[in-house]
C-alpha positions as CSV (number, residue, x, y, z in Angstrom):
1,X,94.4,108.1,92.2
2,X,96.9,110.3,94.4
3,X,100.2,108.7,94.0
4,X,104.0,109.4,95.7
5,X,105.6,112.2,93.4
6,X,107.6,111.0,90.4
7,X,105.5,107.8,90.3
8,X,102.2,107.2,88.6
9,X,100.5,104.8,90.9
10,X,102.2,104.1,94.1
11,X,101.6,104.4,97.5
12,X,103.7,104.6,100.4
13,X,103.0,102.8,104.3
14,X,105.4,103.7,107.2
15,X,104.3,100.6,109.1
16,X,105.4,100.7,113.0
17,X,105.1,98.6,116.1
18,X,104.3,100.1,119.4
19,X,106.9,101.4,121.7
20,X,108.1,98.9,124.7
21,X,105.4,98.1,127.2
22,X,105.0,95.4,130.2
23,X,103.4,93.2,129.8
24,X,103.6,91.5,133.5
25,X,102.5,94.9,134.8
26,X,99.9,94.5,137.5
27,X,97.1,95.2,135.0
28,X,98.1,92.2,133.1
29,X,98.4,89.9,136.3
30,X,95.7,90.9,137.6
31,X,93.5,90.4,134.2
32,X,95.3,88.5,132.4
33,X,94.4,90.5,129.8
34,X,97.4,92.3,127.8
35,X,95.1,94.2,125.4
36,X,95.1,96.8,128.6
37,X,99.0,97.4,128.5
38,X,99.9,101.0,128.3
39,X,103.4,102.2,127.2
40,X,106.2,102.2,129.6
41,X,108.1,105.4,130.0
42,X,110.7,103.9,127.5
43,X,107.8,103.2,124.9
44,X,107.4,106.8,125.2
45,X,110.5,107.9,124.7
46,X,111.0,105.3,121.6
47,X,108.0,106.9,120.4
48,X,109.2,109.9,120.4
49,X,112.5,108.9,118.5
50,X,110.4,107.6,115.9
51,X,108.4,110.8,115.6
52,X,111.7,112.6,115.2
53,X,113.1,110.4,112.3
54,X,109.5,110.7,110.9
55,X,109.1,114.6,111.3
56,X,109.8,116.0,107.9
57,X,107.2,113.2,106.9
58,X,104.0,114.4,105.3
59,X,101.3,111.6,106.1
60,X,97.9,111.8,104.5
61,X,96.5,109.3,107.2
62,X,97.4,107.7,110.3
63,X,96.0,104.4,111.5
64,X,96.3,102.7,114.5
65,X,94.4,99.2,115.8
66,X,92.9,100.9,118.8
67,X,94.7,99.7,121.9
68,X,96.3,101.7,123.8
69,X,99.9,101.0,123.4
70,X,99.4,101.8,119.4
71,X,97.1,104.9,120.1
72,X,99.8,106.1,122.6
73,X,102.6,105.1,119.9
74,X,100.8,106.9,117.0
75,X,100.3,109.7,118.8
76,X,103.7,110.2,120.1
77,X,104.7,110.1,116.6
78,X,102.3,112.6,115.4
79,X,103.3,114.9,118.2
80,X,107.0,115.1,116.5
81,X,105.8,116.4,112.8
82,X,106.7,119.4,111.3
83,X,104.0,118.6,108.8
84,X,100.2,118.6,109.2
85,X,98.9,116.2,111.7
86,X,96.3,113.9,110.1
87,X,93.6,112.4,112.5
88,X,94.5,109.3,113.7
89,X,92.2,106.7,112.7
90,X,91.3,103.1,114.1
91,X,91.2,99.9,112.4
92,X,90.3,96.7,114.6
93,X,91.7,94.1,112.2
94,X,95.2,95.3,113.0
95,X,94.6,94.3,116.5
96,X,97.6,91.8,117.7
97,X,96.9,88.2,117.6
98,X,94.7,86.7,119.9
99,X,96.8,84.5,122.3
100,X,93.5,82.7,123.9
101,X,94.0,84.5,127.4
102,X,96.5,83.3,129.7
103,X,94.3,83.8,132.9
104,X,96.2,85.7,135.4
105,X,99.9,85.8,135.2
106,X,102.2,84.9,138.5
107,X,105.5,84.1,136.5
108,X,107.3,84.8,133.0
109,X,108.2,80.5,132.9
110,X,104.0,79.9,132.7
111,X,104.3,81.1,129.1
112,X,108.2,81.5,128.3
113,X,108.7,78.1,126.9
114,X,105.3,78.0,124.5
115,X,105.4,82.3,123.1
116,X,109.0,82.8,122.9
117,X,109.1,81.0,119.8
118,X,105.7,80.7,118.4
119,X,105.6,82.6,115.3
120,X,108.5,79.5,114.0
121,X,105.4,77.3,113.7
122,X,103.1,79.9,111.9
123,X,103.4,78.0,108.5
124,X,102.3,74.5,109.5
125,X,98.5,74.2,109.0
126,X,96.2,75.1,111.4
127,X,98.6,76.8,113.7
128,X,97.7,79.4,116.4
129,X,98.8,82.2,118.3
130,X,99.2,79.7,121.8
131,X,97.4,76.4,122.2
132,X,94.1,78.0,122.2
133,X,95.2,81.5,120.6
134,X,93.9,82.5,116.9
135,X,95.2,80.6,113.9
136,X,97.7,82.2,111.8
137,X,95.7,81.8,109.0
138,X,92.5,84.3,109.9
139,X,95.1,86.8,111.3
140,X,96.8,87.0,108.5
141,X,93.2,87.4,106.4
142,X,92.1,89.8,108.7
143,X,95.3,92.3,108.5
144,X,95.4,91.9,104.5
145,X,91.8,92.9,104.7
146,X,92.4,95.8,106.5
147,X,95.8,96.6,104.4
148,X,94.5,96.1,100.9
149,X,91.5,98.4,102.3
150,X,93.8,101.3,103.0
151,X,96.0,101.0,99.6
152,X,92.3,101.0,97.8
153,X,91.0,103.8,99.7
154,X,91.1,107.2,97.1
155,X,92.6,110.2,98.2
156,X,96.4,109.6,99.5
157,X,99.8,108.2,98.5
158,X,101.3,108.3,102.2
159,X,100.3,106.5,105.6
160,X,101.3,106.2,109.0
161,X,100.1,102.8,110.2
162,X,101.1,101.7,113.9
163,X,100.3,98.1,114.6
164,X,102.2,95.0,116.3
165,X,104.5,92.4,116.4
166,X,102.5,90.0,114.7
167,X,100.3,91.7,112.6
168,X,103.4,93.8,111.1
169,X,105.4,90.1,110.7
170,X,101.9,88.8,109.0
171,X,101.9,91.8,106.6
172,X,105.7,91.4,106.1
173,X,105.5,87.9,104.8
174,X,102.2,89.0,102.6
175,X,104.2,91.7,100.8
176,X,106.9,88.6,100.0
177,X,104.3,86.4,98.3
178,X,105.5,83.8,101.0
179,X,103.2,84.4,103.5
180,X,102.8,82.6,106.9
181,X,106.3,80.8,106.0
182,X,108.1,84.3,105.9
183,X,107.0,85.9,109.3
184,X,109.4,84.0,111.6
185,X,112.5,86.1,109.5
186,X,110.6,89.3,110.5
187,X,111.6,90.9,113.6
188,X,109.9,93.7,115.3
189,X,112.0,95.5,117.7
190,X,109.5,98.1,119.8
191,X,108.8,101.2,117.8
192,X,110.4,99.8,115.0
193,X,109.7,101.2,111.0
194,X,109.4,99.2,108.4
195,X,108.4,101.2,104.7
196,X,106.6,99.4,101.9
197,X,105.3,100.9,99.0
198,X,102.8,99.6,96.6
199,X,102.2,99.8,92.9
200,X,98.4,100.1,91.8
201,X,97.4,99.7,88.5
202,X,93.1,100.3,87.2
203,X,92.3,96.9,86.9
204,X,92.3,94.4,83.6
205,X,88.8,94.0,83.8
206,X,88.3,98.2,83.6
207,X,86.5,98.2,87.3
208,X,88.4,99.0,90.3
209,X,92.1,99.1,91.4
210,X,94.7,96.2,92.0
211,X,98.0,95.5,93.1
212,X,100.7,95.2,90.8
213,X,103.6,94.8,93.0
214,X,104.8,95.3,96.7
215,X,108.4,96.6,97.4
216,X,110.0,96.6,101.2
217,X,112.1,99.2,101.6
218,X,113.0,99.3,105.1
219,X,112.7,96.7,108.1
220,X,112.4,97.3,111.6
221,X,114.2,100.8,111.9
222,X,115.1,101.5,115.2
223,X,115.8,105.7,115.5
224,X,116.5,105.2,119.3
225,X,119.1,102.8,118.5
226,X,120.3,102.6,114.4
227,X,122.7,99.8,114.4
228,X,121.1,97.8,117.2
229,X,124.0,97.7,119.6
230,X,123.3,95.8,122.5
231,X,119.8,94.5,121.4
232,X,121.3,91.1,120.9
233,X,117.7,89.3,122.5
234,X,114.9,88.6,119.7
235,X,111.6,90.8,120.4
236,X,110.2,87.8,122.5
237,X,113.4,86.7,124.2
238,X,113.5,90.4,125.8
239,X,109.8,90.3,126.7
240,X,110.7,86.9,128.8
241,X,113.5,87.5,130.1
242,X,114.6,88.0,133.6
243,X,116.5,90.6,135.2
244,X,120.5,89.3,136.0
245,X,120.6,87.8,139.6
């Protein structure tokens, strides 16, 4: 099993969120459908900030969940390396959670008051993502399923893995054995890094590989802005905010 140097069995996950988007652009009002939202010209740039404090990085593999504001993320990242560029990959269970559809959006108060603080509930059974959204519970199955698949995947001992909000707050709270009670303590500035590594160990029973351990060694890095001055609004908070009178 390939393994970070000076260890004997542990891998390493630079886990991002995309870069800033808009998500009351006119292709979300006029869908409804947020899955659509490209980068804004600051996701780019943030991006590319992350790609910079990532450069000297060498990944082994590079995985996004497919929409476009994480393909555009990843591979604004991967432009920036002074390393070999691995091909970026797709994974569908690191999609965001599904909010239920919102139908078309004509004002940021329609949905304000229920998302800005919705991952606070994620721990009470049977909560979703929205009143008809996904529950907490299969997101969080779903990402794990997709995370444990990577870590037990031969052949590497670094990743690049460029997800969202959610699904990196889900994770998050799985690496701290608290689960869907940790994720409201996780925030996920755009573009943000977080680093976990893994310990894996050949298993008790002599077939396969588990997890002995998860460490968090970083949390929602921001190379565009270090020491967060002036980002004094949660991730949500800025997404619904308006713009001073």
């Amino acid at each position: 099993m390939s393994a970070l140097p000076g260890t004997t069995g542990r891998r390493r996950i630079y886990l991002m969120r995309h870069g800033h988007v808009d998500y009351f652009s006119s292709i979300v009002r006029e869908t409804g459908d947020t899955s659509l939202v490209p980068l804004t010209d600051l996701g780019q740039a943030q991006a590319t900030a992350g790609g910079k404090a990532l450069s000297h990085v060498t990944f082994d593999r590079a995985i996004c969940s497919g929409y476009p504001r994480t393909e555009q993320t990843a591979r604004g990242v991967l432009a920036e390396l002074d390393t070999p560029v691995p091909e970026l990959e797709v994974d569908k269970r690191l999609v965001e959670l599904h909010g239920g559809g919102f139908g078309p959006i004509n004002d940021r108060d329609d949905i304000a008051a229920v998302m800005t603080f919705a991952f606070d509930q994620a721990g009470r059974p049977g909560a979703r993502m929205g009143p008809e959204g996904e529950a907490f519970a299969d997101a969080l199955d779903r990402a794990v399923e997709g995370f444990t698949d990577l870590l037990m995947s031969p052949g590497w001992h670094t990743a690049l893995v460029v997800a969202h909000e959610g699904i990196n707050r889900l994770l998050l709270g799985w690496c701290t054995g608290n689960g869907l009670n940790a994720i409201q303590s996780f925030e996920q500035d755009p573009a943000c890094i977080n680093i976990i590594d893994v310990d894996l160990a050949p298993a008790e029973s002599g077939e396969g590989t588990e997890i002995l351990r998860k460490i968090i060694k970083a949390v929602n890095v921001t190379p565009y802005n270090y020491v967060k001055h002036g980002m004094n609004m949660t991730s949500l908070e800025a997404i619904f905010a308006r713009d001073p009178a």
